[in-house]
C-alpha positions in Angstrom: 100.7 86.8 -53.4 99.8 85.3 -57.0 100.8 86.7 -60.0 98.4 87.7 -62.8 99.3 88.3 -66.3 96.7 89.9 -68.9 95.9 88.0 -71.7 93.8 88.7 -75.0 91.3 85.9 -74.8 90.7 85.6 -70.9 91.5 89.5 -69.7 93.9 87.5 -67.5 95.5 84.3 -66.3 98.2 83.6 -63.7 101.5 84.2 -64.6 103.5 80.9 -65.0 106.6 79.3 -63.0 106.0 81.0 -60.2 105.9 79.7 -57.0 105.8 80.3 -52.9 105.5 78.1 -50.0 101.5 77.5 -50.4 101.6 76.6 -54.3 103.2 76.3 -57.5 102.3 77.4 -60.8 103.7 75.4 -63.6 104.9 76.9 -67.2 101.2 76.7 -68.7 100.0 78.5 -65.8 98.3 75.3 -64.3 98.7 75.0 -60.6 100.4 71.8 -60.0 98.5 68.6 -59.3 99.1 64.7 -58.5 100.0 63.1 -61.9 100.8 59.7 -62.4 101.1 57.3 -65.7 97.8 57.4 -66.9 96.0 57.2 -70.2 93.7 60.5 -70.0 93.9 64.1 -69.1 90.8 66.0 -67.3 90.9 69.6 -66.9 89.6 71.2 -64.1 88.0 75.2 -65.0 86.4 77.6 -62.5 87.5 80.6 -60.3 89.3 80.5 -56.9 87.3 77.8 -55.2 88.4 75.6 -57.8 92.2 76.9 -57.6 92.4 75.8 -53.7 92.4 79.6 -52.9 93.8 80.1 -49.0 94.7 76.4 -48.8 98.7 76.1 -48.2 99.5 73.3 -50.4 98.7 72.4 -53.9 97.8 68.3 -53.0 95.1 69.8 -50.7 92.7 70.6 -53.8 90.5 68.6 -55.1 91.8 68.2 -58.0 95.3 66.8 -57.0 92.9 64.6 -54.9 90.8 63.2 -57.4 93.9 62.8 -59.7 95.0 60.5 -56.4 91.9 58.6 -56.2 90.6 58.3 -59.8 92.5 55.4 -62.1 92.0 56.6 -65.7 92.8 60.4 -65.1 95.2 63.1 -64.3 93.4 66.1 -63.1 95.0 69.3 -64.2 93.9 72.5 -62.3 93.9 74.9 -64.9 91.5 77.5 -62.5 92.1 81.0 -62.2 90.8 83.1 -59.4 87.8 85.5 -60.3 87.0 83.5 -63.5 83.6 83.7 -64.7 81.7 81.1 -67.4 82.6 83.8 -69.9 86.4 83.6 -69.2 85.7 79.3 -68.7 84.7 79.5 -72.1 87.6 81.3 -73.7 90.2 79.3 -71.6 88.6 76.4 -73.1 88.9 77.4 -76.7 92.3 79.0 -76.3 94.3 76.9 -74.8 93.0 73.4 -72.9 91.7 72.0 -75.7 95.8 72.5 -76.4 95.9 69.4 -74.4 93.7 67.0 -75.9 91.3 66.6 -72.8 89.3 63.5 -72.5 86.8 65.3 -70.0 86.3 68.7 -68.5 85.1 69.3 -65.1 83.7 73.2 -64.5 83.5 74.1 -61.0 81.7 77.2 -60.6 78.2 79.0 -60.7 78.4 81.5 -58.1 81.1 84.2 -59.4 78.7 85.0 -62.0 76.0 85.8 -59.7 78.2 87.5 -56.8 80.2 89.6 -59.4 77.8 91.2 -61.6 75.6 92.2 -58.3 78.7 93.0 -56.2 78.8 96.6 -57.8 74.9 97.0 -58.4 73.4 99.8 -55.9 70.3 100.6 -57.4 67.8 100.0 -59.6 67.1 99.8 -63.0 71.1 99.5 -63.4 73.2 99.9 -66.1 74.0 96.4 -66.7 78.0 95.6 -65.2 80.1 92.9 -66.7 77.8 90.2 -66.7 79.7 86.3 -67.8 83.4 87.7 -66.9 84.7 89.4 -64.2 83.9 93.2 -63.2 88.3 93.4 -62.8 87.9 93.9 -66.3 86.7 97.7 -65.6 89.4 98.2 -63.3 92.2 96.7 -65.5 90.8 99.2 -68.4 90.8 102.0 -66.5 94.4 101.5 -65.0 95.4 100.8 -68.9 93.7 104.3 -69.6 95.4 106.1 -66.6 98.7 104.8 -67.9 98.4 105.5 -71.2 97.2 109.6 -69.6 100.4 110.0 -67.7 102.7 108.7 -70.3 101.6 110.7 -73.2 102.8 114.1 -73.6 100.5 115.5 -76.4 97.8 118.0 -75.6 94.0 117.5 -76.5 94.0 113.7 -76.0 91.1 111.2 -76.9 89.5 110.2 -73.3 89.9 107.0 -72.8 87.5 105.9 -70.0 85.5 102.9 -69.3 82.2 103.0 -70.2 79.7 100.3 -69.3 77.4 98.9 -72.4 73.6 97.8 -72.0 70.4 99.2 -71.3 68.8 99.9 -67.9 67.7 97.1 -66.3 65.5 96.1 -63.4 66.1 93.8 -60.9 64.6 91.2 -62.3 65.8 91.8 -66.0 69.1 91.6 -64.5 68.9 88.5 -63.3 67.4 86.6 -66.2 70.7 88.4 -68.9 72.9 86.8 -65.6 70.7 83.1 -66.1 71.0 83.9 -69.8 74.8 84.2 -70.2 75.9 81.4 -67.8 73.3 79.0 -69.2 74.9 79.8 -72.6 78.3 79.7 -72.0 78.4 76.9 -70.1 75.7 75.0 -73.1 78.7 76.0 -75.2 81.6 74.4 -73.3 79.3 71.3 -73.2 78.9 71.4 -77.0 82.7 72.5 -77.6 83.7 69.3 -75.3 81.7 66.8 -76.9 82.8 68.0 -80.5 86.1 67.7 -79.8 85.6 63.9 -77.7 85.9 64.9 -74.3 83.3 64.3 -71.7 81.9 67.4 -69.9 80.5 67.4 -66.6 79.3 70.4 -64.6 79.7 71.1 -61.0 77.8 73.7 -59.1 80.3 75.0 -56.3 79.3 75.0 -52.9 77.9 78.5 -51.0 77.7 78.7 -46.9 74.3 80.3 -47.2 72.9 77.2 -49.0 74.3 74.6 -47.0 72.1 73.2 -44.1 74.2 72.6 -41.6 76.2 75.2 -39.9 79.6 74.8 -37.9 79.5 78.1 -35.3 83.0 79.3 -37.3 80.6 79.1 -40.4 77.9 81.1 -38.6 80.3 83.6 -38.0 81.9 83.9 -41.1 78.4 84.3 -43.0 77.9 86.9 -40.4 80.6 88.5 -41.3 80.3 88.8 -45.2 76.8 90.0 -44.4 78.2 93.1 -42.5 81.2 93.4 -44.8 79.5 93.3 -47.9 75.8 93.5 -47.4 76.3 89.3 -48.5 72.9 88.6 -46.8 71.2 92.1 -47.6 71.6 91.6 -51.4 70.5 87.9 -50.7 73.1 86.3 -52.8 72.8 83.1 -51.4 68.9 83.0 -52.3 69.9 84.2 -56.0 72.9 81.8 -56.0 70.2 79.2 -55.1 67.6 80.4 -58.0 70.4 80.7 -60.1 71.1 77.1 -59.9 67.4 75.2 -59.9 66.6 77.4 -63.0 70.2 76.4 -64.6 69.4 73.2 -63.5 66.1 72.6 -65.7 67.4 74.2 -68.0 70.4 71.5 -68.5 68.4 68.9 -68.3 66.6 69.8 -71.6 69.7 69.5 -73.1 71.4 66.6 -71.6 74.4 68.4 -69.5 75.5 66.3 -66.9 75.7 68.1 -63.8 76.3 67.5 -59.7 75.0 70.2 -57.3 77.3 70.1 -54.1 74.8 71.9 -52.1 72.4 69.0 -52.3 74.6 66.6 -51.9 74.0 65.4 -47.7 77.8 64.2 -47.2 79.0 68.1 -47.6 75.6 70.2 -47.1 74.5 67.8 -44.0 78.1 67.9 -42.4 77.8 69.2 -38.8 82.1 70.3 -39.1 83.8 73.5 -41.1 83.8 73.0 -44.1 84.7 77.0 -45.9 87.3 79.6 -44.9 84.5 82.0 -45.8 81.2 81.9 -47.4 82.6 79.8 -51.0 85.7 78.8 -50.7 85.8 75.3 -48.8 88.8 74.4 -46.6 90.8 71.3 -46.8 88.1 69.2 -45.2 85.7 70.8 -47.6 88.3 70.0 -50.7 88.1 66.1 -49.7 84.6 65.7 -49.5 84.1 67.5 -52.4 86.8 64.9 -54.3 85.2 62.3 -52.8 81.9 63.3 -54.6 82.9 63.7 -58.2 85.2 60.7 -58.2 81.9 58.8 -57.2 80.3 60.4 -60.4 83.6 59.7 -62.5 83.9 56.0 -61.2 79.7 55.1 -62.6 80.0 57.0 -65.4 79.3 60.8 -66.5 76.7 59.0 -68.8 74.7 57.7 -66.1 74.7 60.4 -64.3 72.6 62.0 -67.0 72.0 65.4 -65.3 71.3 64.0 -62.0 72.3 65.4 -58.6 74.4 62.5 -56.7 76.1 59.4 -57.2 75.4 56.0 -55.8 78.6 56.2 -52.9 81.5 54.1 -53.1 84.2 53.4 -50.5 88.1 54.4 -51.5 89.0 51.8 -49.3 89.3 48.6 -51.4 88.7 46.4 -49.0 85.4 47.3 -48.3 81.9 45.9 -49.6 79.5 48.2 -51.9 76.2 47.9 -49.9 73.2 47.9 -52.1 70.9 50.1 -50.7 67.4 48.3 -49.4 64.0 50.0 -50.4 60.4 48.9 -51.2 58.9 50.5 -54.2 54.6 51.2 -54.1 52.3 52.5 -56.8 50.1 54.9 -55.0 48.1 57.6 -56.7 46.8 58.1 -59.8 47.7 54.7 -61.6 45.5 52.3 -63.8 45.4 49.0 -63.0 48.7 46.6 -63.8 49.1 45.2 -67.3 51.2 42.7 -68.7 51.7 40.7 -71.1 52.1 36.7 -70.0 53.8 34.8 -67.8 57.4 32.9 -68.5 58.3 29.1 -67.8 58.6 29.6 -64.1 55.2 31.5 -63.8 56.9 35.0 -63.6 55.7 38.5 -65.5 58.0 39.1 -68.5 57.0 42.7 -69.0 54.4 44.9 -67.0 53.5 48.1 -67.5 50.7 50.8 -65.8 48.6 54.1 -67.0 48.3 57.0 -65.3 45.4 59.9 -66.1 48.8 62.2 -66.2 50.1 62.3 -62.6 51.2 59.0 -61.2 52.9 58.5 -57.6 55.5 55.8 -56.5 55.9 55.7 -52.8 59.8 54.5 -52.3 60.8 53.5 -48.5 64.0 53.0 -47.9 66.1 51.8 -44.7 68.8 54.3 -45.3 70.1 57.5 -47.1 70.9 56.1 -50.7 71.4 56.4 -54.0 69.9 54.2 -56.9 69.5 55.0 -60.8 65.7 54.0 -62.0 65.6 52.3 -65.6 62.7 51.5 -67.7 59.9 52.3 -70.3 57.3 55.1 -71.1 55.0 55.6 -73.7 52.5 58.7 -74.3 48.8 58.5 -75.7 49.8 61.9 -77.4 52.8 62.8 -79.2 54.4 65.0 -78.9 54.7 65.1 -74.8 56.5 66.3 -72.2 56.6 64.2 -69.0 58.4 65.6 -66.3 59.7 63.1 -62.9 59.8 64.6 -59.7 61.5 63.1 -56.3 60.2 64.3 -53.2 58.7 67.6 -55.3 62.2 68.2 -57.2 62.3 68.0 -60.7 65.4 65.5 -61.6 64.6 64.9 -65.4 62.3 65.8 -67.8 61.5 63.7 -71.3 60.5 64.9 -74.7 58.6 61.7 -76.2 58.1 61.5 -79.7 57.8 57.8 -80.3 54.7 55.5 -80.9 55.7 52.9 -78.4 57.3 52.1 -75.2 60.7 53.3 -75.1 63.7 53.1 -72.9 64.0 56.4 -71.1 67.6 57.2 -69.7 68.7 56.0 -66.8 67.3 58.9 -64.1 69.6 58.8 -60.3 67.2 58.9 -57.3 68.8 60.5 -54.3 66.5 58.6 -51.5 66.5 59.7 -48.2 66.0 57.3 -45.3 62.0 56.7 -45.1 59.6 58.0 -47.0 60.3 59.2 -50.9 57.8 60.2 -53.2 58.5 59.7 -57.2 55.9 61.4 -59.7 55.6 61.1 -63.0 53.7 64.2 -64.6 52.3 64.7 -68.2 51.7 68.1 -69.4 49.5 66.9 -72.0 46.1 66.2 -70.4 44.5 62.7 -70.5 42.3 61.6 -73.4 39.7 58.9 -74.1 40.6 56.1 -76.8 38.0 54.1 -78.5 39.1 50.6 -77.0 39.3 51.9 -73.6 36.9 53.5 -70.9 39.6 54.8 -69.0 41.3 58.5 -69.0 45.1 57.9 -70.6 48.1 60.2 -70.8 51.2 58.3 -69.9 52.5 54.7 -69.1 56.0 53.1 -67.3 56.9 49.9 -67.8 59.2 47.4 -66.3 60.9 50.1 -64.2 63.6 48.9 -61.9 66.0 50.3 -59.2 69.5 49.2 -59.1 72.7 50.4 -57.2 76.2 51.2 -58.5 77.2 47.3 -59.0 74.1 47.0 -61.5 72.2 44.6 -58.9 68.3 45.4 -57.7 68.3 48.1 -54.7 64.6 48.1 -54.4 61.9 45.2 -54.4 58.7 46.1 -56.5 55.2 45.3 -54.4 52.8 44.0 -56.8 49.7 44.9 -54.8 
């Protein structure tokens, strides 16, 4: 059993120096993680996924983990079970920042989805605790029943919990759910980068969104569908919309983030991997390390809102493999520009129009992950160009300037064999008096290289 203690800020937080023989809560109320003598502290926030809930020792989360693997930071798990973005947020404010932090990591996304339609029954609804948990309700009310039975006088106040917002349909409800997370967690972003610590979001893993199932994972999705009507509410389909519309939304606004249900190594993976439909198991806890020490080890910059990390090897002794791919224009592209050729008869810079939707047609020889640098340069300003792999959105760019530009580095998660990579203007094209041709957008010089900074795809000049 775990020991909760209320507190102003958060509505609770486990009680500290407690401990039993699956985990130990230090005096901050931390649960206790690897440390070692290193130069920077990251805080882990999130709910009971992120605390290791039903694992039976506190090195099996991935936060001791990562503290293992990663060699600039101690990883402090400072998650509480049932915590919501909104309770994220005040933990952050209240007391990590305490600590000095040099980068947060939030683990979470699906308690504020599950929670808020946990109690709904019908609709329109009178909107539930939406951004913290619905415990909240329960807590009043016991404060209420306690203060009833202790008082003697006659004609007391009631004291009741009452519920505040306006009716809502089903499909109010869940833009106020995408509303509040989106916020909160834009403010922890903006809190953490204020105060010189790195912030990187990570969407927790959900059994109903990951592709491959173990038959003990069948059976516990089963289960939570009978249980608590899990599959008849469709939580894993609003968990899932929850987190592409998050996901474009953070983009716009250059939070870094890693969704665990797209990355292959734990979505893909034939073994068990939860106790039940979100809390992963030990196995689950590794891969999941294994992951965001990937992101931490190339840089949260880099990452840039993307969904995976070029993968490195903890074993030392191993070689990074660059991944091998071929990279074709296909549809929709002018013909190739540049502008001269150097000493050894080379192109120095290169660059290629579009009409507003331009393909790239990426083989490559094996699952992989490469970032894509470059240039792009719009006819009309302002634009917004958005760059889709394989029909997912992975960045969009707001272009403002009157020539080509770097654009940040955007990470291409290739699968073996075919990828498509389109770049798409929402401005239309346009006809300029030096040229015949319909223009809207140009790249130029764009590259793909692997973690170790070396080319991971050849360019065919055809």
């Amino acid at each position: 059993m775990l020991k909760l203690t209320t507190d102003p800020f958060t509505i609770f937080k486990n009680y500290p120096n407690q401990k039993s023989a699956n985990y130990s809560i230090n005096k901050y109320g931390f649960r206790e993680s690897y440390t070692s003598d290193k130069s920077y502290i990251a805080m882990v926030l999130g709910g009971s996924a992120a605390f290791g809930f039903a694992l039976d020792g506190d090195d099996k989360t991935f936060s001791s983990k990562i503290s293992r693997y990663n060699h600039k930071y101690n990883v402090i798990n400072s998650a509480v079970i049932s915590y919501l973005s909104g309770q994220e947020l005040a933990q952050m404010i209240h007391y990590l920042d305490d600590f000095n932090p040099k980068l947060y990591i939030v683990f979470d996304g699906w308690n504020d989805i599950y929670s808020p339609y946990a109690l709904t029954k019908n609709w329109p609804v009178v909107n539930p605790p939406i951004g913290y948990i619905n415990s909240f309700l329960m807590i009043e009310s016991r404060l209420a029943e306690y203060f009833r039975i202790t008082r003697k006088e006659k004609n007391l106040p009631e004291v009741t919990a009452v519920p505040i917002g306006e009716l809502l349909d089903e499909k109010s409800f869940f833009e106020e759910i995408l509303k509040k997370y989106t916020t909160n967690i834009r403010k922890m972003h903006d809190f953490a980068n204020a105060h010189g610590a790195e912030f990187l979001l990570v969407f927790q893993p959900e059994l109903g969104n990951k592709k491959t199932l173990s038959k003990e994972e069948k059976e516990a999705l089963e289960s939570w569908g009978k249980r608590f009507e899990y599959l008849s509410k469709k939580i894993p389909e609003k968990y899932r919309m929850l987190v592409d519309r998050a996901k474009k939304i953070f983009q716009g606004k250059n939070i870094s983030y890693i969704d665990i249900n797209d990355e292959a190594e734990f979505s893909e993976n034939p073994q068990t991997l939860f106790y039940d439909v979100i809390h992963p198991n030990e196995l689950g806890h590794e891969i999941i390390a294994r992951i965001i020490d990937r992101a931490l080890s190339i840089g949260i910059q880099n990452i840039t809102v993307s969904r995976s990390i070029t993968a490195r090897s903890h074993d030392k002794t191993s070689a990074m493999q660059v991944p091998r791919c071929a990279l074709t224009f296909v549809a929709g592209w002018h013909a190739w520009e540049h502008n001269g050729l150097d000493w050894s008869g080379n192109i120095t810079a290169w660059w290629r129009w579009t009409d507003g939707h331009g393909e790239i047609r990426v083989l490559a020889s094996e699952d992989s992950d490469v970032l894509m640098h470059g240039e792009v340069y719009s006819i009309q300003k302002p634009n917004i160009v958005d760059v889709l792999v394989n029909d997912e959105n992975v960045a969009t760019w707001d272009i403002s300037w009157d020539s080509f530009k770097a654009f940040e580095p955007v990470a291409l998660h290739l699968k073996a064999g075919e990828n498509r990579i389109a770049f798409v203007s929402h401005n239309p094209a346009i006809h300029i008096p030096s040229d015949t041709r319909p223009l809207a957008l140009a790249v130029s010089n764009l590259r793909a290289v692997g973690a170790n900074g070396a080319t991971a795809c050849e360019l065919q000049l055809q």
